[in-house]
N, C-alpha and C positions, 0 to 999 in steps of 0.2 A: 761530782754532782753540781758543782757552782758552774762549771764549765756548759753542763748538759742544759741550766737553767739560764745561763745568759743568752744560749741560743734561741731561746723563746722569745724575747725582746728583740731579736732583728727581724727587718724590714720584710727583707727574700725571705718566703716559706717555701719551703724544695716540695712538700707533700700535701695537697690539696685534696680537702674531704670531695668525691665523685657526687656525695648529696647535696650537699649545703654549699660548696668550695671553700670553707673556713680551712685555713693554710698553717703547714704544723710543719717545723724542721726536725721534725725526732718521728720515725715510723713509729715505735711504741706508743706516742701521743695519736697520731693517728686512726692507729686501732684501735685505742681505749674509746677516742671519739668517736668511732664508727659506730661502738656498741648503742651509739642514743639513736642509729638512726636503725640497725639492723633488730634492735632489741634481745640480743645474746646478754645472759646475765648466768655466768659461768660459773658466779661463787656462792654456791647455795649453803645456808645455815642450815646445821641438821637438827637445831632444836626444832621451829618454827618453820623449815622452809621456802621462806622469804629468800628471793636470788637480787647479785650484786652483780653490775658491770665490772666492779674493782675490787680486789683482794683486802685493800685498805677501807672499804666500806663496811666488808662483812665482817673484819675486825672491829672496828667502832660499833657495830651493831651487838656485835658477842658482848662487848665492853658494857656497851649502854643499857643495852635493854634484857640482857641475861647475866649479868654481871661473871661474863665468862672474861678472864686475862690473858691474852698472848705470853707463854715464856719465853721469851728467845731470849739469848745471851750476847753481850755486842758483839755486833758486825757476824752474828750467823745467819745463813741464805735460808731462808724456807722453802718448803720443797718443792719446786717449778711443776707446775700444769700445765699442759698443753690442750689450746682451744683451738676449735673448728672453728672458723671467724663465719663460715658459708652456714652451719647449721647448729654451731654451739653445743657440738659434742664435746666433753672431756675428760682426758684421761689424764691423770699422771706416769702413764710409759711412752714413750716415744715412738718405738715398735708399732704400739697401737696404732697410735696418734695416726705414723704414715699410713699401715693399713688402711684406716675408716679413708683419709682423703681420697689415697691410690683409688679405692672401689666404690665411694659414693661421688667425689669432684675430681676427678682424672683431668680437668682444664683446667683446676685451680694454683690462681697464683703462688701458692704454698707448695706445692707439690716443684713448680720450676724453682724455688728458691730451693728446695728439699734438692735435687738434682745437681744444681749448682755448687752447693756447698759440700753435697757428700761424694759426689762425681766429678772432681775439678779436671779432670783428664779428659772429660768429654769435650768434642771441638763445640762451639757457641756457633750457631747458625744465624744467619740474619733476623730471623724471627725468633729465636730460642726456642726451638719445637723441641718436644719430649719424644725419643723415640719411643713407640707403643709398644715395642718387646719387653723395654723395661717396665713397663707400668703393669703389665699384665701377668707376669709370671707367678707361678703355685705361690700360696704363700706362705709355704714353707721356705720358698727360698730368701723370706725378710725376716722369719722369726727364729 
């Protein structure tokens, strides 16, 4: 974590917001940032309904204004969500996750990182094009 936070103090930012171009060497900073300008707010409180761009918002919100407390026990992960960055759908399955992108954002950037990393055997084209056989099949054959 000191390592991931001293990167924010150099000069070079490698990932440039496309809105603003405020410049972030960590894509998860990136994202989070994006959300001020896309207005995705993923972590919806089920008392009240009130939505958070950040996981650690709608904790301090549980905290403060409903006097609800986080258990966690140290160093345990909470249970990862998956966000649509294009339309701020979320699920907690992954499965899902790719479903919704594959059949509502078939060009989105998530989908090429999704291919990359689960399909390392595929040859990388100059452009990185997805081939549309895989995008399109029943979808039985993802679940």
């Amino acid at each position: 974590m000191l390592t991931r936070h001293l990167k924010c103090h150099s000069v070079v930012k490698r990932h440039p917001c496309r809105f603003c171009g405020k410049g972030f060497n960590d894509t998860f900073d990136l994202k989070r940032h994006m959300r001020t300008h896309t207005g995705i707010r993923p972590y919806r409180c089920e008392l009240c309904e009130k939505a958070f761009t950040q996981r650690c918002s709608l904790e301090s919100h549980l905290r403060k204004i409903h006097g609800v407390r986080q258990q966690y026990a140290y160093r345990q992960r909470r249970s990862k969500i998956f966000v649509c960055e294009d339309c701020g759908f979320t699920t907690g399955r992954p499965d899902e996750y790719f479903v919704h992108v594959r059949e509502h954002h078939p060009g989105s950037a998530a989908l090429r990182r999704y291919f990359r990393k689960h399909i390392p055997d595929r040859p990388a084209t100059a452009a990185d094009h997805i081939n549309p056989f895989l995008l399109y099949q029943p979808a039985s054959f993802y679940i």
